[in-house]
Backbone bond lengths (Angstrom), bond angles and torsions (degrees), N, CA, C in turn:
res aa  C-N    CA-C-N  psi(-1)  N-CA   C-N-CA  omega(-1)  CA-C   N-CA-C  phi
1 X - - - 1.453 - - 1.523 112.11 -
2 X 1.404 127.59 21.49 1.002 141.66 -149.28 1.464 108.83 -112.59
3 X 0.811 100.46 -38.39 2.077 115.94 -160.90 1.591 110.10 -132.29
4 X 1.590 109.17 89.81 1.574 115.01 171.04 1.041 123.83 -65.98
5 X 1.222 124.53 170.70 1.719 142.57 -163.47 2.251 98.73 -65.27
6 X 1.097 74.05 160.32 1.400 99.58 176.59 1.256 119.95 -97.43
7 X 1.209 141.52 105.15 1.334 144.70 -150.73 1.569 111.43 -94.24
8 X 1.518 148.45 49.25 0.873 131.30 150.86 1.167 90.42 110.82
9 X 1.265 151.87 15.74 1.323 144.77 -170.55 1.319 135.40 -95.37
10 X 1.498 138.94 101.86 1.409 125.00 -123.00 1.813 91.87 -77.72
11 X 1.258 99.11 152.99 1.621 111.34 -176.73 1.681 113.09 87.09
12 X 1.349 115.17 -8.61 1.424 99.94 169.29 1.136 132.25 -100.12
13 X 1.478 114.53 17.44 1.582 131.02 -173.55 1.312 84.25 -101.29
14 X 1.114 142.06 -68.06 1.640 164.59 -151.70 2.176 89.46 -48.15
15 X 1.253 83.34 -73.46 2.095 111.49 -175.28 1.405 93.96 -36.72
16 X 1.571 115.10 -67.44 1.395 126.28 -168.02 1.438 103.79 -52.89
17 X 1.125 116.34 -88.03 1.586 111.20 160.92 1.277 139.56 24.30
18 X 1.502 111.45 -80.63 1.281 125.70 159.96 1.398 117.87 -69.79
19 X 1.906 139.20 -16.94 0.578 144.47 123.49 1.718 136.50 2.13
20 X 1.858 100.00 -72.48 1.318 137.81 -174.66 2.072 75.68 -61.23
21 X 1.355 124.16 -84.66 1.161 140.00 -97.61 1.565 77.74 -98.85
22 X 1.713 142.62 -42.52 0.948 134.06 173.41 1.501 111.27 -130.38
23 X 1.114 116.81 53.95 1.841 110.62 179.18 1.773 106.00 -31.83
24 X 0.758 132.26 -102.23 1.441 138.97 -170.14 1.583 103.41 -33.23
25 X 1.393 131.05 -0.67 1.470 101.62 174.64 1.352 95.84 -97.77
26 X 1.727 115.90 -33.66 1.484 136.18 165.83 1.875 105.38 -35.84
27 X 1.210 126.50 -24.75 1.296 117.21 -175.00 1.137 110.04 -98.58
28 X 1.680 139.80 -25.52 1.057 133.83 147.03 1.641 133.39 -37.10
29 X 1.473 111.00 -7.39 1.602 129.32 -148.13 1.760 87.23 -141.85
30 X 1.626 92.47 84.73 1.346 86.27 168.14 1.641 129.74 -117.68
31 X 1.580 95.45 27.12 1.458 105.90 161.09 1.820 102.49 -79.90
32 X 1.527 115.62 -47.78 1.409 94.49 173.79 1.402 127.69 -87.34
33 X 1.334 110.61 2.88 1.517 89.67 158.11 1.490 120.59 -68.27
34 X 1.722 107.19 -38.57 0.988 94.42 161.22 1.267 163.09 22.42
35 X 1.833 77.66 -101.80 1.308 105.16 -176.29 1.674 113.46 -81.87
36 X 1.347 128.06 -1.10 1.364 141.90 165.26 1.803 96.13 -62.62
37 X 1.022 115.51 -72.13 1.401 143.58 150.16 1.497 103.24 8.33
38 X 1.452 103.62 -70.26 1.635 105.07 -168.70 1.434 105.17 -75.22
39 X 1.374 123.16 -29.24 1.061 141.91 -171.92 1.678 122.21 -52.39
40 X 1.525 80.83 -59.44 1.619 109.65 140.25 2.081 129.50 -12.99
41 X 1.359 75.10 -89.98 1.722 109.92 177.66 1.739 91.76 -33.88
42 X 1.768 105.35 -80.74 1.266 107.95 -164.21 1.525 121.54 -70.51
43 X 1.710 114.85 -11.71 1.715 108.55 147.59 1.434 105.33 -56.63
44 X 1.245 124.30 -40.42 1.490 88.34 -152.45 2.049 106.28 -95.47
45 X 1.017 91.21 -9.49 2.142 101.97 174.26 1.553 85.27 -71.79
46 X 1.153 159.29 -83.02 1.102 165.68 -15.01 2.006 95.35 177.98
47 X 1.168 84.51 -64.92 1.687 104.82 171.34 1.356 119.55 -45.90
48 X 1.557 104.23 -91.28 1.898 132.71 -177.53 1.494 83.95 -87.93
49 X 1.255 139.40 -99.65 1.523 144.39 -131.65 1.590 109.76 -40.59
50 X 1.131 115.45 -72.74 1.556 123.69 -164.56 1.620 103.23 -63.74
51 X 0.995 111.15 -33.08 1.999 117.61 -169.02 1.296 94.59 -55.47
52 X 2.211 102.67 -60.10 1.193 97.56 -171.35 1.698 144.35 -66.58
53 X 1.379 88.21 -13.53 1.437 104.65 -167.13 1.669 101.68 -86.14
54 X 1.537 133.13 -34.62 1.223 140.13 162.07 1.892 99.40 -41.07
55 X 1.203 102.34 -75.52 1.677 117.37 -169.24 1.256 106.28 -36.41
56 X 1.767 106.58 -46.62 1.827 82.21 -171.39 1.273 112.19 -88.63
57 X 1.452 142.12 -7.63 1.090 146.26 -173.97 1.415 103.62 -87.63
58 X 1.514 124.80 -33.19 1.443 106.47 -179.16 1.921 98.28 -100.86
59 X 1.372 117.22 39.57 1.309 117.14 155.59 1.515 108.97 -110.49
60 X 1.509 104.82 3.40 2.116 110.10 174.00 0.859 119.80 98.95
61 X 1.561 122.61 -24.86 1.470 144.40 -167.01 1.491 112.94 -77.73
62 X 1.276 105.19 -34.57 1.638 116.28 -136.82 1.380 130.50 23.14
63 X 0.862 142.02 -84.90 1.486 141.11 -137.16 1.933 88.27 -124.58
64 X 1.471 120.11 -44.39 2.056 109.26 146.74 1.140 105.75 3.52
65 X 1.569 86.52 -81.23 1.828 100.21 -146.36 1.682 103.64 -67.95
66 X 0.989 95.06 -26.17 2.118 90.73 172.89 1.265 127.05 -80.98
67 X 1.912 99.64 2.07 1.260 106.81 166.79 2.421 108.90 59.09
68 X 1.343 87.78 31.10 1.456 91.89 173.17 2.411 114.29 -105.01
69 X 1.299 95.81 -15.50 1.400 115.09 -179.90 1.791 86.75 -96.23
70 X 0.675 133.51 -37.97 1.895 129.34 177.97 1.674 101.70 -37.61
71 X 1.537 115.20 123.96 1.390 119.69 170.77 1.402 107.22 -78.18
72 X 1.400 105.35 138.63 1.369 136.63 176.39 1.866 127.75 -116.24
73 X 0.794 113.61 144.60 1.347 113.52 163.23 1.396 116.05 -90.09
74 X 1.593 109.94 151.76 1.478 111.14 178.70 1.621 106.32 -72.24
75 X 1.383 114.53 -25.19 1.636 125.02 176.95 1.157 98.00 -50.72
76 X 1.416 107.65 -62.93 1.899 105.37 -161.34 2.087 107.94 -59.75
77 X 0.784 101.26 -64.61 1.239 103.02 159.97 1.768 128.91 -13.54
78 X 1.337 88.79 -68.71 1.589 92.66 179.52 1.559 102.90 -75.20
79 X 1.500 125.60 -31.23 1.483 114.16 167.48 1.260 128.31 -71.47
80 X 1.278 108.39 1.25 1.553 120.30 -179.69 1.589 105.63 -97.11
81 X 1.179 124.57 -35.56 1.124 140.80 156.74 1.784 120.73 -40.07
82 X 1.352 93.09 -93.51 1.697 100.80 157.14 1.203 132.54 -36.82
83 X 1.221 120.67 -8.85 1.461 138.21 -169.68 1.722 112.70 -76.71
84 X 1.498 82.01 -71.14 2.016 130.02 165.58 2.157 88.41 -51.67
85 X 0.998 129.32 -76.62 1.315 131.03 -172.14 1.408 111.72 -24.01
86 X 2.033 111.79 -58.07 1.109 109.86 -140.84 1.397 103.91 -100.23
87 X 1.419 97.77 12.05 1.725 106.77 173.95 1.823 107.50 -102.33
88 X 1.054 107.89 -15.60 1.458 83.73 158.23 0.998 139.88 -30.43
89 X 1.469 125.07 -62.09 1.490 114.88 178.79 1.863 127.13 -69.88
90 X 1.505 111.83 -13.35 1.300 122.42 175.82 1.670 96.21 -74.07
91 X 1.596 122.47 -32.69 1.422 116.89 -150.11 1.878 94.24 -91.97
92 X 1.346 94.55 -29.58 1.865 106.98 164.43 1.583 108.49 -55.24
93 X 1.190 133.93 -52.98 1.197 139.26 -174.54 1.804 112.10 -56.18
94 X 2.021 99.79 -62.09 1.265 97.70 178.05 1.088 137.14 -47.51
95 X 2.081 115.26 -23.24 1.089 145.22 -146.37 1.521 91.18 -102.96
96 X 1.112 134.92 -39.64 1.541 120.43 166.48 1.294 132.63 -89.18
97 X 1.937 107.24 -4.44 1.151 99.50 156.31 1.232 136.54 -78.14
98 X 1.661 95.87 -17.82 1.830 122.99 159.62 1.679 111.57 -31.99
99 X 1.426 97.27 -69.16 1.442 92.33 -170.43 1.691 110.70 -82.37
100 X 0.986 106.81 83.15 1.718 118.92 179.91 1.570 91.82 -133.98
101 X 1.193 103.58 -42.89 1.698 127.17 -168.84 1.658 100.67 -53.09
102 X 1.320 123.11 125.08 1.184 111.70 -171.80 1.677 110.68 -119.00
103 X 1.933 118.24 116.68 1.131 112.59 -161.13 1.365 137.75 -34.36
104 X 2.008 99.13 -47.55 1.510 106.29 157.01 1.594 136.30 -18.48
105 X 0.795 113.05 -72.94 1.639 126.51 163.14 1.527 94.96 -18.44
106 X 0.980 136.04 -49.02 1.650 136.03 -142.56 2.151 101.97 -112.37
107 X 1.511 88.08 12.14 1.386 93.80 -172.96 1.379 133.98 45.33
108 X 1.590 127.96 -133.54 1.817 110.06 159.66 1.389 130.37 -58.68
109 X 1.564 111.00 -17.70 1.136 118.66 -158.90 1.681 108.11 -81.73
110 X 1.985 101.00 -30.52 1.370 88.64 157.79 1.706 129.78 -108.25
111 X 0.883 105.63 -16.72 1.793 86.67 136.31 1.069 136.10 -6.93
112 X 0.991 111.25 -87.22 1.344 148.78 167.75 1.840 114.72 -28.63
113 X 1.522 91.13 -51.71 1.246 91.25 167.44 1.571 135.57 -60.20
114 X 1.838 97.67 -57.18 1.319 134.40 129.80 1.557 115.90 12.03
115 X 1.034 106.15 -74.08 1.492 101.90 177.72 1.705 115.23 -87.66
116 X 1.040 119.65 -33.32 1.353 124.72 139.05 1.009 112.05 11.34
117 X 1.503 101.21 -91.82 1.359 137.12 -174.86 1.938 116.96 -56.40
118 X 1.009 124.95 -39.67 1.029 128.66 159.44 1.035 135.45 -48.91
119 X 1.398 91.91 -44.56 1.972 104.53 177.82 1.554 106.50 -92.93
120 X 1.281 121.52 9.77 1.587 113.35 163.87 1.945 102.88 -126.72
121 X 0.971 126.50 1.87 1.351 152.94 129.95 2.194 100.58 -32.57
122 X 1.094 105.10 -82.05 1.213 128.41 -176.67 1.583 103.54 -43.94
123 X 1.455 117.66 -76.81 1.224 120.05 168.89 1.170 126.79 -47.39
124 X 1.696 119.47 -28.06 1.355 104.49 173.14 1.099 113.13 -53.50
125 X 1.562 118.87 -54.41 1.402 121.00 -145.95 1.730 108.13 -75.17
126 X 1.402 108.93 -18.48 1.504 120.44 171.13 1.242 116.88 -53.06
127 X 1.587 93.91 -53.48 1.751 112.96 173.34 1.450 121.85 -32.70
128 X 1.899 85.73 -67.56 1.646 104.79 174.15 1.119 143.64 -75.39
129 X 1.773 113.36 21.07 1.283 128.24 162.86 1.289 125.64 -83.80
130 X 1.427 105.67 87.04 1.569 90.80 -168.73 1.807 108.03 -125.87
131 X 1.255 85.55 104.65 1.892 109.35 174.80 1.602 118.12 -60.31
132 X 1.222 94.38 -48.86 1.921 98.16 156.86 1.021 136.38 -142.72
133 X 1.747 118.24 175.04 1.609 110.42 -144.77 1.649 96.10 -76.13
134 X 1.304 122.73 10.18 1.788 110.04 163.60 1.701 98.67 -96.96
135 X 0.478 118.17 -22.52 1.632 111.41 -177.44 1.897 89.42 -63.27
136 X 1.325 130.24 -60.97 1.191 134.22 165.45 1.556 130.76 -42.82
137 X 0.787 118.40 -43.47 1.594 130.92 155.87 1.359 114.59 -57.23
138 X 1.226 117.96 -70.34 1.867 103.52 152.75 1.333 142.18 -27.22
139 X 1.005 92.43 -50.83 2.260 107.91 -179.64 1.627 84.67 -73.57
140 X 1.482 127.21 -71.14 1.773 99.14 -176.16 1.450 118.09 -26.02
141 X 1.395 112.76 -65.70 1.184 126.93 176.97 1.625 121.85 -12.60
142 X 1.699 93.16 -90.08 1.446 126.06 173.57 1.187 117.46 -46.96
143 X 1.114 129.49 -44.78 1.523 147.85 -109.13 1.944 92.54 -133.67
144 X 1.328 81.25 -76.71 1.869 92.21 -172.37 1.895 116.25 -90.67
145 X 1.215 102.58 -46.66 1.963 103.93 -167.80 2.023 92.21 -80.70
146 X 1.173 104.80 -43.36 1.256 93.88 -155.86 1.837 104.36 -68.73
147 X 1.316 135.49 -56.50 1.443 142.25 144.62 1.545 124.79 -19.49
148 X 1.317 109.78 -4.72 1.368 110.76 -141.12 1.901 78.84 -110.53
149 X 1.772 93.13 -52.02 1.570 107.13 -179.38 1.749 116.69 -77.46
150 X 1.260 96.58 -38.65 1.740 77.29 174.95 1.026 120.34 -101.29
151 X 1.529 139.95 -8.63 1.406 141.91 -175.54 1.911 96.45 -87.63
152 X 1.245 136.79 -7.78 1.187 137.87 -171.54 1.506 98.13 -100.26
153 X 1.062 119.23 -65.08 1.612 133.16 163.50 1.581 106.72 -54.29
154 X 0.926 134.76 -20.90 1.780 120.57 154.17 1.284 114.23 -88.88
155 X 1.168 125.90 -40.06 1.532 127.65 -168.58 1.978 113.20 -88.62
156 X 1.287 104.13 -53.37 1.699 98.57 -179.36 1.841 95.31 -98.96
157 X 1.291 119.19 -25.16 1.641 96.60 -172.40 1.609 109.69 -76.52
158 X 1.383 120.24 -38.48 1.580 118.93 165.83 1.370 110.13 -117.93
159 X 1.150 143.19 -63.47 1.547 97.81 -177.27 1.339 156.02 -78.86
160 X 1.549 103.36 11.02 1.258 121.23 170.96 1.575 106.21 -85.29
161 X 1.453 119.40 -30.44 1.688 105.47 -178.45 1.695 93.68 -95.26
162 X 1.378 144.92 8.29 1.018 152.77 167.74 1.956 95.77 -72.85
163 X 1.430 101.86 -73.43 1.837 93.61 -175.90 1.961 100.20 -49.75
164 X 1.217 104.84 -53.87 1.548 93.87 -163.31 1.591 129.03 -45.28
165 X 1.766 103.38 -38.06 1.682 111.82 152.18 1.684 120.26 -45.12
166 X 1.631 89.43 -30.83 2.127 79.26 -161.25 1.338 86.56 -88.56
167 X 1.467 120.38 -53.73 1.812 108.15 -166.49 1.213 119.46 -76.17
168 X 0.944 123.16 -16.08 1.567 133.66 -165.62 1.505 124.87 52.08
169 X 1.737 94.57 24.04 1.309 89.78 176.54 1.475 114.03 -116.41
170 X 1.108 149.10 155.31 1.358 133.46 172.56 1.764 128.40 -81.05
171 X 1.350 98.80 -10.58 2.235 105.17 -165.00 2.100 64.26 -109.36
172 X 0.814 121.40 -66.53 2.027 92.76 -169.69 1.362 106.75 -54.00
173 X 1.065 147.54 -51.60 1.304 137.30 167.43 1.390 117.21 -11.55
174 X 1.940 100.63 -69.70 1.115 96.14 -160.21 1.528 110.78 -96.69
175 X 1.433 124.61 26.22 1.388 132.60 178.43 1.170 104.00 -117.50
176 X 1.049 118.64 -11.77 1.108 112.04 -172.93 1.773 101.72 -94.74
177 X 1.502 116.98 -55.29 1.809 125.60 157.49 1.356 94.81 -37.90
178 X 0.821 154.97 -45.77 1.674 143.40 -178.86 1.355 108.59 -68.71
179 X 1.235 154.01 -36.60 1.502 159.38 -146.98 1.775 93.95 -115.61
180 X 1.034 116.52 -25.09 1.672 127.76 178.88 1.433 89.56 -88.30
181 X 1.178 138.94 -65.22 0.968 155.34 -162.78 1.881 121.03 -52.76
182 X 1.542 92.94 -42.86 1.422 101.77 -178.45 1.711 93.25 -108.25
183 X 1.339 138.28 5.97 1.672 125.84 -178.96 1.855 83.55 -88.14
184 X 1.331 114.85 -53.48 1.395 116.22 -153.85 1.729 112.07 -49.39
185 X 1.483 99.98 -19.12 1.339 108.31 -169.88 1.789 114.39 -89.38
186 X 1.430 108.96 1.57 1.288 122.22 159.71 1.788 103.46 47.36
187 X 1.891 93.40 54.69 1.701 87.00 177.56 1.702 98.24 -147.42
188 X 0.942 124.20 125.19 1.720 129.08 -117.37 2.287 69.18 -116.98
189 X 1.190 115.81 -62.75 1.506 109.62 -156.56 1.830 95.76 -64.33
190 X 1.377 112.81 -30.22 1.672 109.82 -165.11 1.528 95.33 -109.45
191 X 1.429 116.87 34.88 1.369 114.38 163.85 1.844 132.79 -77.20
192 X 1.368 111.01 -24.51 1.381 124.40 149.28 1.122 124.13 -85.08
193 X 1.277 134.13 -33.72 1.550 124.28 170.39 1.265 105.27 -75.91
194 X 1.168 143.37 -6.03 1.326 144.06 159.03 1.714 119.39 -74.38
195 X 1.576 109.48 -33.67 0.887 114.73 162.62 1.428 141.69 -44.19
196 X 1.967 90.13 -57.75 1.218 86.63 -176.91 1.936 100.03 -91.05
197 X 1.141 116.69 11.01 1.737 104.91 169.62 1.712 89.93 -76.52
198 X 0.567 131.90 -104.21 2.054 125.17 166.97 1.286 124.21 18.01
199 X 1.713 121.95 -49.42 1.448 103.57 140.38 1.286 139.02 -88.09
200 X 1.520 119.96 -6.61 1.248 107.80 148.68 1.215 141.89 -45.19
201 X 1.342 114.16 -51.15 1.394 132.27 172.17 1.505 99.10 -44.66
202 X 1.973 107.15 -73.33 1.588 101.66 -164.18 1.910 112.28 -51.88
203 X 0.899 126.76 -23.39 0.955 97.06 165.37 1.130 130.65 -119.62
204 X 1.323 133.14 8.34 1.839 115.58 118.59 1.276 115.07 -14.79
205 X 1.455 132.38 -44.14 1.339 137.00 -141.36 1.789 88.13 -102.45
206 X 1.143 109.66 -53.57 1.735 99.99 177.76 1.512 121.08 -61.85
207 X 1.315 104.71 -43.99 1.390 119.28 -177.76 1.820 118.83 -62.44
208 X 1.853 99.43 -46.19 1.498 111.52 -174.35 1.098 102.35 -73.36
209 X 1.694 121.25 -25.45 1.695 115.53 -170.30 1.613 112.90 59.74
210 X 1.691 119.95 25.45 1.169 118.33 -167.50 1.707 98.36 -154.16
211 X 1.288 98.87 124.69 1.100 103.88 156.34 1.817 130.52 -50.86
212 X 1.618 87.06 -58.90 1.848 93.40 171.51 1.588 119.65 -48.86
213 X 1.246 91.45 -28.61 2.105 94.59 173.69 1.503 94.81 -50.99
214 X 1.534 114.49 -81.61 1.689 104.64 -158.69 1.470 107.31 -68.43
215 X 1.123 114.30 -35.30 1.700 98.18 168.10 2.018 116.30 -34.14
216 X 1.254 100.46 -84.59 1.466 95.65 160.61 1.304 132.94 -23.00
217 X 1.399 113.68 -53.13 2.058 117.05 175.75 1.433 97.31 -49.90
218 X 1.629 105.80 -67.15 1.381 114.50 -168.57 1.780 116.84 -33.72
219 X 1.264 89.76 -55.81 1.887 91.59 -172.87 1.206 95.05 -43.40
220 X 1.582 109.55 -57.98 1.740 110.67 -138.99 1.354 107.20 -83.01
221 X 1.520 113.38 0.45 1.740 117.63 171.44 1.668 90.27 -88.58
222 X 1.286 139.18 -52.89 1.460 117.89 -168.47 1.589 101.33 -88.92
223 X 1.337 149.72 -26.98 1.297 140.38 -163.23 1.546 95.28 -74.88
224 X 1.371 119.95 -59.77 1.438 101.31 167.09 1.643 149.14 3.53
225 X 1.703 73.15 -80.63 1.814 98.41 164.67 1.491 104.33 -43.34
226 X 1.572 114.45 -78.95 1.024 124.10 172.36 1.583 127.61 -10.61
227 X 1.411 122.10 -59.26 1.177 139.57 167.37 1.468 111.28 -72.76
228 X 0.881 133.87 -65.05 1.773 132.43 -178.21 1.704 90.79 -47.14
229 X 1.284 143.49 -94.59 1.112 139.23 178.94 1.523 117.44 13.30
230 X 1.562 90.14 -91.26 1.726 122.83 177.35 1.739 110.40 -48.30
231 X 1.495 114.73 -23.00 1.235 125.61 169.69 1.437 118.44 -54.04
232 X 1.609 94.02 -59.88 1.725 118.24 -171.14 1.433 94.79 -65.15
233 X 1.706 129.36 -68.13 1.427 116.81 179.25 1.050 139.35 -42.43
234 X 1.680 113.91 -27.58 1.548 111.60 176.19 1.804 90.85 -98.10
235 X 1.232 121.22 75.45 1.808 110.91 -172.89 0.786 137.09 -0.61
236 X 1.187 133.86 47.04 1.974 137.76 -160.44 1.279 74.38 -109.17
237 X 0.983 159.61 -74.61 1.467 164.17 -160.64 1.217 131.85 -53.75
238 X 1.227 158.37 165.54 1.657 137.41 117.60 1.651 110.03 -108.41
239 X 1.214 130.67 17.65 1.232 142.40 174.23 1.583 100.31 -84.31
240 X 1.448 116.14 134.03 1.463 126.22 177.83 1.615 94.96 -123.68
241 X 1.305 94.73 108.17 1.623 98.01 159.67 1.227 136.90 -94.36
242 X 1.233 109.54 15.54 1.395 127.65 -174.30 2.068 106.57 -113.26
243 X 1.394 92.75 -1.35 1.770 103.04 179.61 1.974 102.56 -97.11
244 X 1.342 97.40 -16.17 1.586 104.06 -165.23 1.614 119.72 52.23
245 X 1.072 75.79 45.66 1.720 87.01 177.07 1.662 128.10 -72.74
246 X 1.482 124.46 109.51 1.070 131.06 -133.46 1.588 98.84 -77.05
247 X 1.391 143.34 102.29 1.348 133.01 161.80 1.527 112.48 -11.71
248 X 1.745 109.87 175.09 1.058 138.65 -179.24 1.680 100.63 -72.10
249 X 1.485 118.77 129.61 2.174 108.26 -178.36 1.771 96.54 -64.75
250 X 0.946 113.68 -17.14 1.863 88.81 -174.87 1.792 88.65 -86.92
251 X 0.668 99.01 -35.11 1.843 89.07 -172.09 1.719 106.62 -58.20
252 X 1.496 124.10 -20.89 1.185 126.13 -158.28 1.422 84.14 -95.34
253 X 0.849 128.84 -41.08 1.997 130.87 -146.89 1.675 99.06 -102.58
254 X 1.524 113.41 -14.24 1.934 119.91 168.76 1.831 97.80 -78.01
255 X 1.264 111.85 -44.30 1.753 119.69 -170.76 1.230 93.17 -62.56
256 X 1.461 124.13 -67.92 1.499 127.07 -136.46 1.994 85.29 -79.50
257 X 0.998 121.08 -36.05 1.354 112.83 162.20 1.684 135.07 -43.64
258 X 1.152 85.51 -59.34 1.701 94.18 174.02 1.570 120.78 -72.40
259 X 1.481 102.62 -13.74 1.807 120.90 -166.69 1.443 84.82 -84.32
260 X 1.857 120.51 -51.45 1.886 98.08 -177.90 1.424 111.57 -78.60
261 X 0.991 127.56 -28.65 1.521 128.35 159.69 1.831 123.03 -33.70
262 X 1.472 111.68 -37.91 1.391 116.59 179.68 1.546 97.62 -88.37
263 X 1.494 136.26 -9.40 1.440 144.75 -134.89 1.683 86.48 -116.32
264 X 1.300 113.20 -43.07 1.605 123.56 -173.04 1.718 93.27 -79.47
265 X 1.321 104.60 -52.24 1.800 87.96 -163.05 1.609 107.08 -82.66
266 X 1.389 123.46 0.96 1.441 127.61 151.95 1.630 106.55 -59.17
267 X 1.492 97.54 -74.18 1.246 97.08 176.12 1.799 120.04 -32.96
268 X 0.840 114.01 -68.65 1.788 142.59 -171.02 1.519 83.95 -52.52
269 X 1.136 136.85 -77.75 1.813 125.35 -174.12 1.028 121.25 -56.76
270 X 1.413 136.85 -25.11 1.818 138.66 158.88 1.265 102.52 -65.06
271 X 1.374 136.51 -35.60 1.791 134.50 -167.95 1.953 85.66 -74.04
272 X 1.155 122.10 -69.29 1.068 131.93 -132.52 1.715 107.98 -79.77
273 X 2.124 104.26 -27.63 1.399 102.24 -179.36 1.785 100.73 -95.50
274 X 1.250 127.02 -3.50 0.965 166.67 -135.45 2.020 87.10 -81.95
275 X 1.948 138.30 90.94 0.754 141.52 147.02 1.156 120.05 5.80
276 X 1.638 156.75 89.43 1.579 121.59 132.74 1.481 119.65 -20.12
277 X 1.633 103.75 149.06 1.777 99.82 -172.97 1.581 97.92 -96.44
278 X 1.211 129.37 151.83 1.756 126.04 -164.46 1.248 102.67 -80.56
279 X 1.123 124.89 129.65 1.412 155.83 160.70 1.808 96.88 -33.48
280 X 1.168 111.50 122.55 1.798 100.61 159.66 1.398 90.44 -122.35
281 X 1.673 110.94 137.47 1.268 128.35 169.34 1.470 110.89 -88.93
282 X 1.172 112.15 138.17 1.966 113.50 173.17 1.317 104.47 -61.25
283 X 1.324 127.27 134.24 1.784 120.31 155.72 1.765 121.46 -44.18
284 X 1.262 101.37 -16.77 1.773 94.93 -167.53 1.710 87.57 -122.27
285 X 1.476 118.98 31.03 1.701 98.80 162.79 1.507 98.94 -95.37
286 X 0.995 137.97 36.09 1.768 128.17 136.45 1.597 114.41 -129.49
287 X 1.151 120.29 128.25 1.306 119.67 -157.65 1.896 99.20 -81.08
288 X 1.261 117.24 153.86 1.582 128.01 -158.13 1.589 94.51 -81.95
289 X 1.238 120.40 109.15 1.416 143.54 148.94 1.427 102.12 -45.64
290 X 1.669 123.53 120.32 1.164 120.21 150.74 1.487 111.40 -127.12
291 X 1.434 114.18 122.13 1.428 115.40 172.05 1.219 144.99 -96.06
292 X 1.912 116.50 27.20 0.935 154.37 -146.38 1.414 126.98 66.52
């Protein structure tokens, strides 16, 4: 769930390809992983980054309306963070009840996905070969900071306050940016646990009133990965996060506990630091005293 689709970019059908046809000789060859890599980078600037950054600037606001100039606390932040963390293992759970779901059912359309999924399946694991600590420094990069900033700033800075103008509602807004959010990513088994990471975020994003909130979740939901991985390969670990191996159920039901617990006192600190809107008085609500 790590590594989205490739958008049309000449040479990444070609990369993938040989990919599909010998992954493991492809990992020996790490000028082209590489270069998948960069490929990467400029899908995703190219994708979320540049769209978004046009949109909010030609709405007058610029960077306002993306809610990136919005004051924040370093609290909210790190609870926005921790939030996204402690759902991992609930989003592990949803994610294998995901694949129960069988593409068929969904005819070509999941197919379609299906292979999708395979071929960014493939790249993950390309991704996540990392022999040295620059191969690791990259995947943060690529992988976690860079996704973190423009897929947050495309998805909750404009099109999540984009649905909220059209529907006028705020939970379709942000369920709906979540279901946009996890189709675009063309990954058919982590299509509900993506979901609901999508409304998490959006409302981090309503609640934090900050862009930097889901920026932060975001990293620390993919840098994670990132790190647990790279953990297990250099053996510091015996945890494989790349097996999705389902935690201990009390360990899942202590997280998903403490995850709505940080969700309430998010909530509970936006209500509470949360402006009154200013009173405007009419000029003629006191009627004109004349005393001759």
């Amino acid at each position: 769930m790590l590594v989205g689709p490739l958008y049309g970019i000449d040479g990444a059908d070609t990369l993938i390809l040989k990919a599909t046809e010998n992954p493991d000789a492809l990992k020996g060859n790490r000028n082209e992983v590489n270069a998948i890599k960069l490929i990467q980078l400029f899908s995703t600037i190219g994708t979320f980054l540049i769209p978004a950054l046009i949109f909010g600037f030609t709405k007058g606001m610029g960077s306002d309306y993306l809610k990136l100039k919005t004051k924040t606390s370093l609290l909210m932040v790190v609870l926005g963070m921790a939030t996204i963390f402690l759902s991992a293992p609930l989003v592990n759970e949803i994610y294998n009840l995901n694949k129960m779901a069988n593409p068929e059912w969904f005819g070509s359309f999941g197919k379609g996905f299906l292979e999708s999924e395979k071929k960014n399946a493939l790249l993950t694991g390309l991704f996540l070969f990392m022999p040295k600590a620059q191969d690791f420094m990259i995947n943060i990069f690529v992988i976690a900071l860079l996704p973190a900033i423009a897929e947050e700033l495309f998805f909750r800075g404009v099109i999540q306050q984009l649905f909220k103008e059209w529907f006028k509602n705020i939970h379709v807004a942000v369920w709906s940016t979540a279901m946009l959010f996890s189709f675009i990513h063309l990954d058919f088994y982590g299509f509900i646990p993506r979901v609901f990471l999508g409304a998490l975020l959006g409302y981090l994003f309503v609640w934090g009133n900050s862009l930097w909130v889901n920026i932060g979740a975001h990293f620390i939901n993919n840098a994670s990965q990132v790190v647990m991985v790279y953990l297990f390969q250099s053996g510091i670990t015996s945890y494989d996060a790349q097996q999705d191996e389902s935690m201990p159920w009390y360990i899942t039901i202590i997280f998903s506990l403490l995850m709505i617990g940080l969700l309430i006192i998010v909530y509970l600190k936006r209500v509470i630091e949360k402006e009154p809107e200013p009173q405007i008085i009419p000029d003629n609500i006191f009627p004109d005293n004349n005393y001759g």
